[in-house]
C-alpha positions in Angstrom: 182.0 -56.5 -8.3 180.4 -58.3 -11.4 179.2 -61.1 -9.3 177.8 -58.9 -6.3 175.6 -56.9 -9.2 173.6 -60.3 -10.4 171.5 -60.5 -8.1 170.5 -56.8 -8.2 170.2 -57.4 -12.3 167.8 -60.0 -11.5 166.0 -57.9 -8.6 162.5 -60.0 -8.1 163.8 -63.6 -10.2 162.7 -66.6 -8.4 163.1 -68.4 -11.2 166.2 -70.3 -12.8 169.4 -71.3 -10.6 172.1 -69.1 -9.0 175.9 -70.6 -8.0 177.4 -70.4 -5.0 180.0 -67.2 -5.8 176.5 -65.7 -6.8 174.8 -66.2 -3.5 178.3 -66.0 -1.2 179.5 -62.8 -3.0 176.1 -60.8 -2.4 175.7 -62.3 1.3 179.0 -61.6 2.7 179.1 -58.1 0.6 175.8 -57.0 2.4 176.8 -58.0 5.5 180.2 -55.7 5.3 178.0 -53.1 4.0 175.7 -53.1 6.8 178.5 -53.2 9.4 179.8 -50.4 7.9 176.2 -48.7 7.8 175.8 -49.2 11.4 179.0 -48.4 12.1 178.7 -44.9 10.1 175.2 -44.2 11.7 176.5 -45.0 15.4 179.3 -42.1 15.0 176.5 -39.6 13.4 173.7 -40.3 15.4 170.8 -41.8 13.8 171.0 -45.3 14.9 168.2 -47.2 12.9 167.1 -44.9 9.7 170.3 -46.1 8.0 170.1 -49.7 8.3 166.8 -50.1 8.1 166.6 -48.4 4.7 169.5 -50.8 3.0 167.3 -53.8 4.8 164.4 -52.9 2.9 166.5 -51.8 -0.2 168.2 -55.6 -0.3 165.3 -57.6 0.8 163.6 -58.5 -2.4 167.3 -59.1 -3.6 168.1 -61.0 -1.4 165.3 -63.6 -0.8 165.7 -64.2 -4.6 169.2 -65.2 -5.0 168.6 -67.2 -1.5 165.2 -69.2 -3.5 167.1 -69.2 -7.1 170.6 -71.1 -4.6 168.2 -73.6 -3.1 167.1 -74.4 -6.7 170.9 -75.2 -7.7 171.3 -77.6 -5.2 168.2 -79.3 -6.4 165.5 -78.2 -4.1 162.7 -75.9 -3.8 162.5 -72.5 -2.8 159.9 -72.7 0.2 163.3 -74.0 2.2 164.2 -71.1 2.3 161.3 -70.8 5.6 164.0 -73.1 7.5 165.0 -69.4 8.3 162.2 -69.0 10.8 163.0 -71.7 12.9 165.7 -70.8 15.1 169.6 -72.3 14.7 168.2 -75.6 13.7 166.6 -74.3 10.5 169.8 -71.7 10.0 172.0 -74.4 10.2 170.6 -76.4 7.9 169.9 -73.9 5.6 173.8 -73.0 5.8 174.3 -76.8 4.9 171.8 -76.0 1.9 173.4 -72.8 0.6 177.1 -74.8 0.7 176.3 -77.7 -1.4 177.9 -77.9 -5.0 175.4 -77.1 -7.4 173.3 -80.6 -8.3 174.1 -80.8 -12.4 170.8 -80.6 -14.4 167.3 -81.1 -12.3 163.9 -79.4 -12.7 165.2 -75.6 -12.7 167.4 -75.8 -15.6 171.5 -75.9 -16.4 173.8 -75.2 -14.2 174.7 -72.0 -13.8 177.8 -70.2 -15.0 178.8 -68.2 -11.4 
């Protein structure tokens, strides 16, 4: 649970370097969250309000763990547009976000998680 509440520590950081368990841990918690939101507002009845509300609520969160990931592998956070460009750019994005971190480079150490 410690790793999934970094990124939310560092809300709006786009700065610095985040590891894998950092990025994986928040991703893959979100996404069980929101099938589980969706899932929830199916059976009660209000299909979008729900969702929509922990969209906008991991967003910011979310864009900067993705930036501060690309950084530990070494490159910069405007890759992170790859995710407009249908499969092709989410593919290699996914290649991007499952590379070991790159030792030392322009955004600092290594980190820790």
């Amino acid at each position: 649970m410690e790793v999934y509440m970094l990124p939310w520590q560092k809300f709006a950081v786009f700065s610095g370097r985040s590891g894998r368990g950092e990025y994986w841990t928040f991703t893959l918690v979100n996404l069980v969250i929101s099938l589980v939101i969706s899932a929830v507002a199916k059976q009660i009845g209000i299909v979008g309000i729900l969702g929509l509300l922990f969209s906008l609520a991991t967003l910011v969160p979310g864009l900067a763990v993705g930036i501060r990931r690309l950084h530990d592998t070494g490159k910069s956070g405007w890759y992170l547009l790859l995710a407009l460009i249908p499969l092709l750019g989410w593919l290699a994005l996914f290649i991007f976000m499952v590379q070991p971190s790159s030792g030392n480079n322009e955004y600092g150490a290594p980190p820790a998680v």
